[in-house]
N, C-alpha and C positions, 0 to 999 in steps of 0.2 A: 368606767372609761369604755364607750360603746366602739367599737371596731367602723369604718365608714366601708364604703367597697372600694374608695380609691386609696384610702390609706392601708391595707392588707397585703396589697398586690404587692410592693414593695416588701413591706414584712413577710411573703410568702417567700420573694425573690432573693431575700438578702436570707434566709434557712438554708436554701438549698448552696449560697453563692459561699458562704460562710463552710458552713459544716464540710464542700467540697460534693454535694449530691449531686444526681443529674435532676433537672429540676423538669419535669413533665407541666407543670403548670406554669407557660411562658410564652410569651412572644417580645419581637423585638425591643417593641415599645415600654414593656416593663423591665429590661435586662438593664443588669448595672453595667459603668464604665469598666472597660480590660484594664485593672491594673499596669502601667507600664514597667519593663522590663529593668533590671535592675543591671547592675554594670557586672562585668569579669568579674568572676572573686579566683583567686591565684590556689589552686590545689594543694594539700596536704597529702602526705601518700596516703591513698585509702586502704583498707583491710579488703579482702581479697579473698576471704574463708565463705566456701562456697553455703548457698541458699538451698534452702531446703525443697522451694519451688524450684531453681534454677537448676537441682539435681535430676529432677522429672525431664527437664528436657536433653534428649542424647541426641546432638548433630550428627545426622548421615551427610557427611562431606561426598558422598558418593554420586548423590543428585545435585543440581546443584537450581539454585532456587533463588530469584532474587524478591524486590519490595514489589515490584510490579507485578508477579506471577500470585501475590497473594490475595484471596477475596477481600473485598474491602478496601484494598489497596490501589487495583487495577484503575489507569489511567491518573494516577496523584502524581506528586513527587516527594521525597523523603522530606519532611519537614524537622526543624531545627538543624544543630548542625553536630559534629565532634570535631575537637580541636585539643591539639597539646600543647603545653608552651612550649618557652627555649630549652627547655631544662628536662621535655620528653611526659611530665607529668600530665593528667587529663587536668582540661580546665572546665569549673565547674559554673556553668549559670543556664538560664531558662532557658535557652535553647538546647541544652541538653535533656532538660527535660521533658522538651518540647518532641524532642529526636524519641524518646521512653515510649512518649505516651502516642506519639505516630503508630509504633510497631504494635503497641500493648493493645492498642484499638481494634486490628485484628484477629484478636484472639476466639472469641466469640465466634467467628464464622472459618477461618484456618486452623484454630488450635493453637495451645500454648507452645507445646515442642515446635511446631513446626516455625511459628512466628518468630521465636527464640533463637531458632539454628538461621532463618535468614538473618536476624537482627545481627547475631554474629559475628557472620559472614560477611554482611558490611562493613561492619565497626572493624574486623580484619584489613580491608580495606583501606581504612581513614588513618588510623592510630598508631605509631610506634609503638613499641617498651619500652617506660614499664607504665604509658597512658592507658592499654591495649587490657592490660591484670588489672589497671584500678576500674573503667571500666564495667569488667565484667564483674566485681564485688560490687560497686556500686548497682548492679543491674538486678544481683540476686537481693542486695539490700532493697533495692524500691516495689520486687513481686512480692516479698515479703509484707513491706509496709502497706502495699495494696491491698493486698488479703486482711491484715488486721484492720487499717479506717474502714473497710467492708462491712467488719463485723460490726465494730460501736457505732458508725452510722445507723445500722439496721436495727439498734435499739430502739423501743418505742417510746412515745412521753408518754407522760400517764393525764388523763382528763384536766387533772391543775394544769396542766402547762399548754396543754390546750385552748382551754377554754377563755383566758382573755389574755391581753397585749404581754400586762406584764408576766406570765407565766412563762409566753413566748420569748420574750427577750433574756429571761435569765437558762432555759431551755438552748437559745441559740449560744448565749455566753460560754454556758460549761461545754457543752459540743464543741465549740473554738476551741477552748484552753484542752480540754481532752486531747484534740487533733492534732495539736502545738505538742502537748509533751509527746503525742506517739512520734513523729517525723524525729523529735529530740531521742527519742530512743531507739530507731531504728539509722540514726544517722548523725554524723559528726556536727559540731558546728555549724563549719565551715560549707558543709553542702545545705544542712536545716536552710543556713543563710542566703545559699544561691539559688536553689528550685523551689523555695517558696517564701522568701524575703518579701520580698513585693506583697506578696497572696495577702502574707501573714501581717502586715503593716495594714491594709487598705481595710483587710479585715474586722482587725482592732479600732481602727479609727471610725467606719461607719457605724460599728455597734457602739463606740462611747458615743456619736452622732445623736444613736438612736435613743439609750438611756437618757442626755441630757436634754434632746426633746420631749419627753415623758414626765422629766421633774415638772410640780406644781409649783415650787417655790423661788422659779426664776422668773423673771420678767424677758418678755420678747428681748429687746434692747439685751440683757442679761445672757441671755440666750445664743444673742449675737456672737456678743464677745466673745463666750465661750466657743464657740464654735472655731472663730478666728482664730483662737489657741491650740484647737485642739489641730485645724488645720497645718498650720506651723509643724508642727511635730514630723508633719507626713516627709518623705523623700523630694530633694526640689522637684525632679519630673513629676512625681503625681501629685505633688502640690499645682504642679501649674494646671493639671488635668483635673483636678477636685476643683479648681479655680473657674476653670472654662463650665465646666459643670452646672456651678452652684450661678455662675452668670445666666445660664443657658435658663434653669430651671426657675430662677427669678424673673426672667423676662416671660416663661411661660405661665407664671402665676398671671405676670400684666396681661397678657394677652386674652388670657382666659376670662378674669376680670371683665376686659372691655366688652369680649363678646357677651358674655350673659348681661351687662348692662346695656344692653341696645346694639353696641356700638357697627359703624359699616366696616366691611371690610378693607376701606380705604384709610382709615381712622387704624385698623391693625398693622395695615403697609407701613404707615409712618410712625408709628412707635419700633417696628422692625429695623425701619431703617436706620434709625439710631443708631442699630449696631451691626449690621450685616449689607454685604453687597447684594446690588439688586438681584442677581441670580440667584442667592440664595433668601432672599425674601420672597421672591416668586413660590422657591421649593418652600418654603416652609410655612406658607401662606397655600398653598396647593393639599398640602400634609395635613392640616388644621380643617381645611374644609373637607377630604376626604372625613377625619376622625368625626369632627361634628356631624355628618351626614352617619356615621356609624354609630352612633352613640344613639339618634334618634332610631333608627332602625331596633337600635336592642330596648329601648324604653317601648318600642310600639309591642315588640317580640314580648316583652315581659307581661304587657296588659294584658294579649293576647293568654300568654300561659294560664295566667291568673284565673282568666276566665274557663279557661280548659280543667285548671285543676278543683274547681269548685261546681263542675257537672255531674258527679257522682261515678266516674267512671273509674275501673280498678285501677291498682297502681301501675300492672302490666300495660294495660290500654293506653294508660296517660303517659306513659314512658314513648309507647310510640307515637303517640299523638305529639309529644312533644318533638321528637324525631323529625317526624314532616313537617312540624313548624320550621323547624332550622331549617332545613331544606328549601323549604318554599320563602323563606326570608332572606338566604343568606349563601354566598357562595362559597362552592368548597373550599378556598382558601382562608375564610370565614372559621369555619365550621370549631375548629380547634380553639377558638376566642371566644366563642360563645359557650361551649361548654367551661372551661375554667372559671368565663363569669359565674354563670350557671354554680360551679362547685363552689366557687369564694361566696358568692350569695345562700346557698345553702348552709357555708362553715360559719357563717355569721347571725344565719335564724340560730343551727345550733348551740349559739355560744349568749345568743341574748336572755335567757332564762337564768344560767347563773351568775349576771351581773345586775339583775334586778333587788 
């Protein structure tokens, strides 16, 4: 089962979306759908026994220091929110977590104590008692939980899991379920459910997506169905976005289709319009010729390489030789897409000797 270059990019994208990495080899165009938000989940009281990370940090209330005064921060506005019910309790859903990983962001260039004691200092701000103590437990519970996906992320696969699709997929599987029991162990239910419900759902459903398109033993048609089941299962809101989705990217196989069979561009308008208003047939008809126009650029880029890496020159040489290629073909906003092609075309010479 030979890897293609367009079908990797996706399998690249859905490791890093999966597992929770930051994924360096990306651009818009390959990024999966945002998971949509999941509803209130009503809080339990939480545990409140302070974090081991969270003991590191000691607020000096003496200065006083808000979201905006921190690197990273300056000119944002706090993102997600904190909220208590009627009952004073914290309530628990993505926007809390969303509010976590705002502050957690600048840690890197502010420091964790310091980011900690504004974080706070805020939250002092927003929350009664006793939302104000669950809170701060839950806050020592998720630097906690940080630091460990850190680590089991950081593990390596070994060359099997590598080296072709299926290795990759069972590779991405156990990274999910690993991921899934740590948040389970480092957190209730009740919150597992509300800051990564969604994640953890969308998750599951693309990689069974991805296994049952990999079975030999189903027919397209077969395939289908299956698919339409497994979609079923999803939450209604991101069913209706898995829905718009799979519309989206069906009409983009047609497109695609028409154009490598001759087709004019006026012949792509009116299969668009079928299903979009004319403004967004215009955009999206605009999108297609920019890509086509880039696509031929990297196919000229690649012959050119070819040629360059078949001159006898060292490998230093030819690294910068290849350098000035990009440069002279492509602009710096460019520059980061052509290298990852670059790297996904390299992972795939790689990987075609052990599948012969």
């Amino acid at each position: 089962m030979a890897l293609s270059l367009r079908s990797i990019v996706p399998l690249l994208v859905l490791a890093g979306s999966v597992a929770g990495l930051t994924l360096y080899w990306q651009w818009p165009a390959a990024a999966l759908p945002v998971a949509p938000s999941v509803p209130d989940v009503a809080a339990a009281p939480l545990s409140v026994a302070p974090s081991s990370l969270l003991q590191t940090a000691k607020p000096d209330l003496s200065v006083a220091r808000t979201p905006e005064s921190l690197p990273g921060l300056q000119g944002t506005e706090v993102d997600g929110e904190l909220k208590a019910d009627s009952a004073g309790n914290l309530q628990l859903n993505l926007a809390l977590r969303d509010y976590l990983d705002y502050f957690l962001s600048a840690a890197d260039q502010a420091g964790l104590e310091i980011v900690v004691e504004v974080m706070l200092a805020d939250a002092r701000g927003r929350l009664p008692e006793p939302a104000l103590g669950q809170f701060i437990g839950l806050l020592g519970d998720y630097m906690d939980y940080k630091r460990a996906s850190l680590a089991l992320l950081q593990q390596p696969l070994s060359s099997a899991q590598q080296s072709t699709p299926a290795g990759q997929l069972v590779a991405m599987q156990r990274a999910f379920e690993q991921l899934a029991q740590l948040r389970r162990t480092h957190f209730s239910n009740a919150a597992t459910e509300a800051l990564f419900g969604a994640e953890e759902a969308y998750g599951r459903y693309t990689l069974d997506n991805l296994a049952l398109m990999a079975r030999e033993d189903l027919s397209e048609q077969g395939k289908a169905l299956a698919q339409e089941r497994l979609r079923a299962q999803l939450p209604e809101a991101m069913r209706a976005s898995e829905e718009r989705q799979a519309q989206a990217q069906a009409l983009q196989i047609q497109t695609d289709k028409l154009w490598q069979e001759g087709g004019s561009e006026e012949q792509v308008r009116q299969v668009l319009a079928l299903t979009y208003d004319p403004p967004t047939v215009e955009r999206l008809l605009s999108e297609q010729r920019n890509e086509r126009a880039w696509q031929q650029r990297y196919a000229a880029y690649q012959q050119e390489l070819a040629a360059l890496q078949g001159n006898g020159l060292s490998a230093a040489d030819q690294q910068q030789e290849q350098q000035r290629l990009r440069q002279r073909l492509f602009s710096a906003e460019d520059q980061h897409r052509v290298e990852t092609y670059d790297a996904i075309a390299a992972k795939q010479q790689d990987s075609e000797p052990a599948e012969l």
